[in-house]
DOFI-497370 format. One record per residue (C-alpha): residue number from 0; z, x, y. Coordinates in steps of 0.05 Angstrom, whole numbers, plus 5000, padded with zeros to 4 digits. Layout:
# DOFI-497370
- NUM Z X Y
...
//
This chain:
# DOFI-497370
- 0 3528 4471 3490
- 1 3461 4499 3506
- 2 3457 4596 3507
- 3 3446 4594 3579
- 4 3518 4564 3594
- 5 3552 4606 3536
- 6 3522 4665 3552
- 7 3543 4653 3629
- 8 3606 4633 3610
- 9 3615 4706 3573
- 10 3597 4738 3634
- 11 3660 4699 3671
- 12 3617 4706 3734
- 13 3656 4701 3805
- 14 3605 4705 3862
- 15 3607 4716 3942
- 16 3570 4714 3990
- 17 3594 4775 4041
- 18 3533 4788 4097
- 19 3492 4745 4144
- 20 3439 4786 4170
- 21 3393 4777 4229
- 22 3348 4834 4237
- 23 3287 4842 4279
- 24 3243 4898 4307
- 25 3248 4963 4266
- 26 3306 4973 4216
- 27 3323 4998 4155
- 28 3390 4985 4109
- 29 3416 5049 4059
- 30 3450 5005 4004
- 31 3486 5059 3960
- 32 3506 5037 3880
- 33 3548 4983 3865
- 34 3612 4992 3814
- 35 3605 4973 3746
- 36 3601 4905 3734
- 37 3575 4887 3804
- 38 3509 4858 3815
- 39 3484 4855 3893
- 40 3439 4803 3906
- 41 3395 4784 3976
- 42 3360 4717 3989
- 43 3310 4717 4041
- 44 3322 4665 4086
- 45 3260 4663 4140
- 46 3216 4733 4153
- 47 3190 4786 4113
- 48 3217 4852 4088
- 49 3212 4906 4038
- 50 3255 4933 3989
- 51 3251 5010 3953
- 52 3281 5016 3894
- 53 3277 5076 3854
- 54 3204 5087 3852
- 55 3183 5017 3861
- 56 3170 4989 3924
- 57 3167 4905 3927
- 58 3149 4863 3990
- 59 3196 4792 3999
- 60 3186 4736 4033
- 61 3225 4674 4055
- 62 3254 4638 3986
- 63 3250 4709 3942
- 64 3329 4726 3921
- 65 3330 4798 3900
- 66 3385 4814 3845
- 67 3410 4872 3821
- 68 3430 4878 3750
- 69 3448 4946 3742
- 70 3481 4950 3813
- 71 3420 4998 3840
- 72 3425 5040 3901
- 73 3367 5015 3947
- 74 3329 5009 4016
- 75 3314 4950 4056
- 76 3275 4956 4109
- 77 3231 4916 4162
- 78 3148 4901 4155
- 79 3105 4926 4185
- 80 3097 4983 4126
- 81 3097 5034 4173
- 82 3163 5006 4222
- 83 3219 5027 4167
- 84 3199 5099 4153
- 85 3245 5154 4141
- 86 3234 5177 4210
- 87 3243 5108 4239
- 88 3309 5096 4282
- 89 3345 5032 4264
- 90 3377 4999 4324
- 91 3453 4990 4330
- 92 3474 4944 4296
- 93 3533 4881 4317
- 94 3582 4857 4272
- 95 3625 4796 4272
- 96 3664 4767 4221
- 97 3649 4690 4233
- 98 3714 4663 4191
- 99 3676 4661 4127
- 100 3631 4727 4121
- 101 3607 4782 4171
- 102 3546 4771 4218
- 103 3504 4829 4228
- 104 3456 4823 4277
- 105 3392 4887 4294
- 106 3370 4862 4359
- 107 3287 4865 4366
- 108 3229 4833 4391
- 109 3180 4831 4333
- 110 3186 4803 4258
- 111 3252 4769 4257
- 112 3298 4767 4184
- 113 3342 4721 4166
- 114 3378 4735 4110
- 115 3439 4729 4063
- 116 3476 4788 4018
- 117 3525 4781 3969
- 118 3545 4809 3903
- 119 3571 4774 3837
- 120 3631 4803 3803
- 121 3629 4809 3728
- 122 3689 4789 3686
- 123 3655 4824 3629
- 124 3620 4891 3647
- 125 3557 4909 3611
- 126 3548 4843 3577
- 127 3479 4835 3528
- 128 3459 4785 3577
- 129 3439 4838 3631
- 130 3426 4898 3576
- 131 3362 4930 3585
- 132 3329 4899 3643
- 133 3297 4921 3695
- 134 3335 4949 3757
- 135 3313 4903 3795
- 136 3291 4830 3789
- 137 3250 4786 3835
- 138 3256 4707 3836
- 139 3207 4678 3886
- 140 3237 4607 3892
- 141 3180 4586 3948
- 142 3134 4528 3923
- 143 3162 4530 3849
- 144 3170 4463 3822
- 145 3227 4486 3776
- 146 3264 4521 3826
- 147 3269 4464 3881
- 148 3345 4463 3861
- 149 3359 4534 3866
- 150 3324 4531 3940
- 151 3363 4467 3958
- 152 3431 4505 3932
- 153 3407 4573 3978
- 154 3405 4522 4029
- 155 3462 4491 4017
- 156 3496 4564 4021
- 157 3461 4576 4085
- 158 3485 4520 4123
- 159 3554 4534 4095
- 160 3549 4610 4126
- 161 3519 4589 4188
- 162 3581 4533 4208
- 163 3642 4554 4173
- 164 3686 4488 4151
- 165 3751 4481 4125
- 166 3742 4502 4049
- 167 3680 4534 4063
- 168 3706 4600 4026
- 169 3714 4562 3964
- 170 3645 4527 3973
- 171 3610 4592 3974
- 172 3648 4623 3914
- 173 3626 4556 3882
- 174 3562 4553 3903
- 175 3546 4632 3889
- 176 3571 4628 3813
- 177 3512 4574 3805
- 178 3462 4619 3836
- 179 3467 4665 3777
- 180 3454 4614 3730
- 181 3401 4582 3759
- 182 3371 4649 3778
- 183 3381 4673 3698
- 184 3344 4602 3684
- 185 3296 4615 3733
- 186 3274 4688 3703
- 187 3270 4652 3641
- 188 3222 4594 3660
- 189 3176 4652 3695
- 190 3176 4700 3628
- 191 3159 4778 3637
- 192 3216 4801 3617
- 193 3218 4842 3565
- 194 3266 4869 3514
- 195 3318 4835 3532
- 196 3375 4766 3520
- 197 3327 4727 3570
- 198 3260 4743 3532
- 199 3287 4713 3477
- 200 3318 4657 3499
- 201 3243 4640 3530
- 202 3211 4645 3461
- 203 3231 4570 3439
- 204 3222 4586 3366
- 205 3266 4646 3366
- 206 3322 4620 3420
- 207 3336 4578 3370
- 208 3375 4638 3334
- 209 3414 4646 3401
- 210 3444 4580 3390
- 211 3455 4581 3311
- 212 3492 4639 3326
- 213 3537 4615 3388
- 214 3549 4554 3351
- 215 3579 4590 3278
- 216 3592 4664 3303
- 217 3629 4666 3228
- 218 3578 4654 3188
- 219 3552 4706 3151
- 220 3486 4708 3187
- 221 3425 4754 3152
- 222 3349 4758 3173
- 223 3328 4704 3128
- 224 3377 4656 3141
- 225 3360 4671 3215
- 226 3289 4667 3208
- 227 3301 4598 3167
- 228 3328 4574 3228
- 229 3277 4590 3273
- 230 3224 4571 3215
- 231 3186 4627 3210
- 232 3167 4682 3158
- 233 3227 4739 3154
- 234 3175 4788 3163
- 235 3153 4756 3232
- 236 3224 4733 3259
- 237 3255 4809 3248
- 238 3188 4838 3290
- 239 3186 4787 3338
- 240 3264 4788 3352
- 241 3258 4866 3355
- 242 3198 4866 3401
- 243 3228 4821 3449
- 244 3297 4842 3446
- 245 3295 4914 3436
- 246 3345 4909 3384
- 247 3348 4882 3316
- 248 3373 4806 3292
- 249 3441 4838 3260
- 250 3454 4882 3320
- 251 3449 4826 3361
- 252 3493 4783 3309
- 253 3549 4839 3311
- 254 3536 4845 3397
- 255 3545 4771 3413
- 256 3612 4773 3360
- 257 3637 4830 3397
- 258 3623 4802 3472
- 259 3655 4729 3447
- 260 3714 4766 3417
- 261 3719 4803 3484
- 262 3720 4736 3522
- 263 3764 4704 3482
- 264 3817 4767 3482
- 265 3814 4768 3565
- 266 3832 4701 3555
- 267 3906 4711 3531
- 268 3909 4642 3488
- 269 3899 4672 3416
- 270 3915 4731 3370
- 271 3870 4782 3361
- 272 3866 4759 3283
- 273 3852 4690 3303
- 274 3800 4713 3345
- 275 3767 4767 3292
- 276 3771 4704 3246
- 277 3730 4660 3290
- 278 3676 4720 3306
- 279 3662 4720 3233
- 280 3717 4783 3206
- 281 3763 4771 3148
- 282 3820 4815 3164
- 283 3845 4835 3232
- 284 3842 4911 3208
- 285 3763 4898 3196
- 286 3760 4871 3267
- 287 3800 4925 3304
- 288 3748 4971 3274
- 289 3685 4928 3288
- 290 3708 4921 3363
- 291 3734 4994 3376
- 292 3672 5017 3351
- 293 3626 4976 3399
- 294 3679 4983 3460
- 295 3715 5046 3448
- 296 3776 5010 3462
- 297 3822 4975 3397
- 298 3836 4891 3415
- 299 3905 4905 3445
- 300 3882 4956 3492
- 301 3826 4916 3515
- 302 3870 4854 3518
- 303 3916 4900 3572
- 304 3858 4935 3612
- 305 3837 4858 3624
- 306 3903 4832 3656
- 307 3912 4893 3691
- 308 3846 4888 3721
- 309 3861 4811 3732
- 310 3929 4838 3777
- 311 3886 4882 3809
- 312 3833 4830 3834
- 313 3887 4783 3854
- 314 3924 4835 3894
- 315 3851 4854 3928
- 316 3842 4789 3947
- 317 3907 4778 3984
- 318 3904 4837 4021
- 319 3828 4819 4039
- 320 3859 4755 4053
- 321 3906 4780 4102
- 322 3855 4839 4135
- 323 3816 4778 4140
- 324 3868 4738 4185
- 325 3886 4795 4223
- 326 3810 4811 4245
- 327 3811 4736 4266
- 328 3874 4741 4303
- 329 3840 4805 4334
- 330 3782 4770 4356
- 331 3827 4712 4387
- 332 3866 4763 4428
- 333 3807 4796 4449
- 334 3780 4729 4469
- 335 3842 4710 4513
- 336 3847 4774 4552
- 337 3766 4765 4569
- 338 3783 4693 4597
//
């Protein structure tokens, strides 16, 4: 099994895809923080915009996704530079919730947007794969070679959004759990990221410590036997991992242990021992320690605070499930007493 699908897998990703926007004319979007452990994401369909984030300001264009890693508050707002200001009045704005997501619609004249919002849910918070980047990361998917699937599967989505079918709720969840991936693959075929999982993992001598590592997670892993690996010097491999990583080979060792133990544990299908034995810790005592120290939390309470959060989702769900219906059956009423 290659990182990219381990590390993904860690993450226990569950995407959706909650806002078709058409905007035109002058407008601008507030977008306050997400929660922990939820990423918001935007994929320019057709037009131009611009986002603000922090300090940075970043122009898009049809085929750029936008993602979130941190869950940033940010701005969106229409081109020309000088149509989204602070001063600048946005339109009202019409909602409709088309059986699948909500349409939102800015009526105007000038530089239509077409565009798709969504967030993916973490099953891990605060996972290595997303430490220390950037708050916000760029993937411009227009005339890349390597990312003709992603825009075939962003088309795929839009179609889906744009004609609801039976099942299309699942397709979208689907279909929005393999945009991450191939939007994680993506950053890594493009490089400049820095100090981080992904920079490594696009150094092909050094990824090759990623996967000795995912592969025997008990083995008692040092720089040299890591840097024999890779086959380099142990000088080199411990700056190089450093430099690109930000942290050093046996952090990273005792990281990935820690975020496979936590997988396995929301899992419910071993002990904690069993687990600390496969993540490379002879006695359960040694692993209560090792993980309490890196989550703040002991394996039991971890283990609870996962299925509680599980019961939690589930009950969201229904009862978005059932808002859901009711809106429709809203709509329907509303539609009958028009005729």
């Amino acid at each position: 099994m290659d990182s990219l699908t381990e590390l993904v897998r860690m993450l226990s990703p569950a995407g959706t895809v909650d806002l078709h926007c058409r905007f035109a004319g002058n407008w601008r979007v507030d977008n306050a923080a997400a929660p922990a452990g939820h990423l918001p994401y935007h994929i320019i369909l057709k037009g131009q915009a611009r986002a603000l984030v922090e300090q940075e300001a970043i122009s898009l264009r049809a085929g750029d996704v936008l993602l979130f890693p941190h869950g940033s508050a940010h701005t969106l707002r229409s081109l020309p530079d000088d149509a989204g200001g602070a001063d600048a009045r946005t339109p009202a704005q019409a909602t409709r919730f088309n059986g699948l997501l909500t349409e939102v619609t800015i009526p105007g004249d000038t530089h239509p947007l077409d565009m798709l919002c969504g967030t993916f849910v973490l099953g891990l918070p605060g996972t290595m794969l997303l430490r220390n980047l950037p708050p916000v990361l760029r993937v411009a998917t227009a005339q890349r070679a390597d990312c003709a699937w992603l825009e075939a599967l962003i088309g795929m989505m839009r179609n889906e959004a744009q004609a609801p079918e039976p099942g299309g709720t699942a397709v979208i969840g689907q279909l929005s759990t393999a945009l991450l991936t191939l939007l994680l693959r993506a950053l890594i075929a493009q490089g400049g990221v820095t100090h981080s999982v992904l920079a490594l993992m696009a150094d092909a001598r050094l990824a090759k410590s990623i996967d000795a590592v995912l592969r025997a997670p008990a083995e008692p892993w040092s720089v040299a036997s890591l840097a024999a690996v890779c086959n380099v010097s142990r000088a080199t491999f411990a700056r190089r991992f450093s430099q690109l990583s930000g942290e050093t080979p046996l952090q990273f060792v005792t990281t990935l242990r820690m975020e496979m133990a936590a997988r396995l544990l929301t899992q419910d299908r071993e002990s904690a021992a069993s687990i600390g034995e496969h993540c490379g810790y002879a006695s359960e005592a040694a692993f209560g320690r090792a993980f309490k120290a890196y989550f703040g939390v002991g394996p039991g309470s971890f283990r609870r605070a996962a299925r509680e959060r599980r019961s939690a989702a589930a009950a969201a769900m229904a009862t978005g499930a059932v808002k859901d219906q009711e809106e429709e059956e809203e709509e329907d009423d509303q539609d009958e007493t028009a005729g």
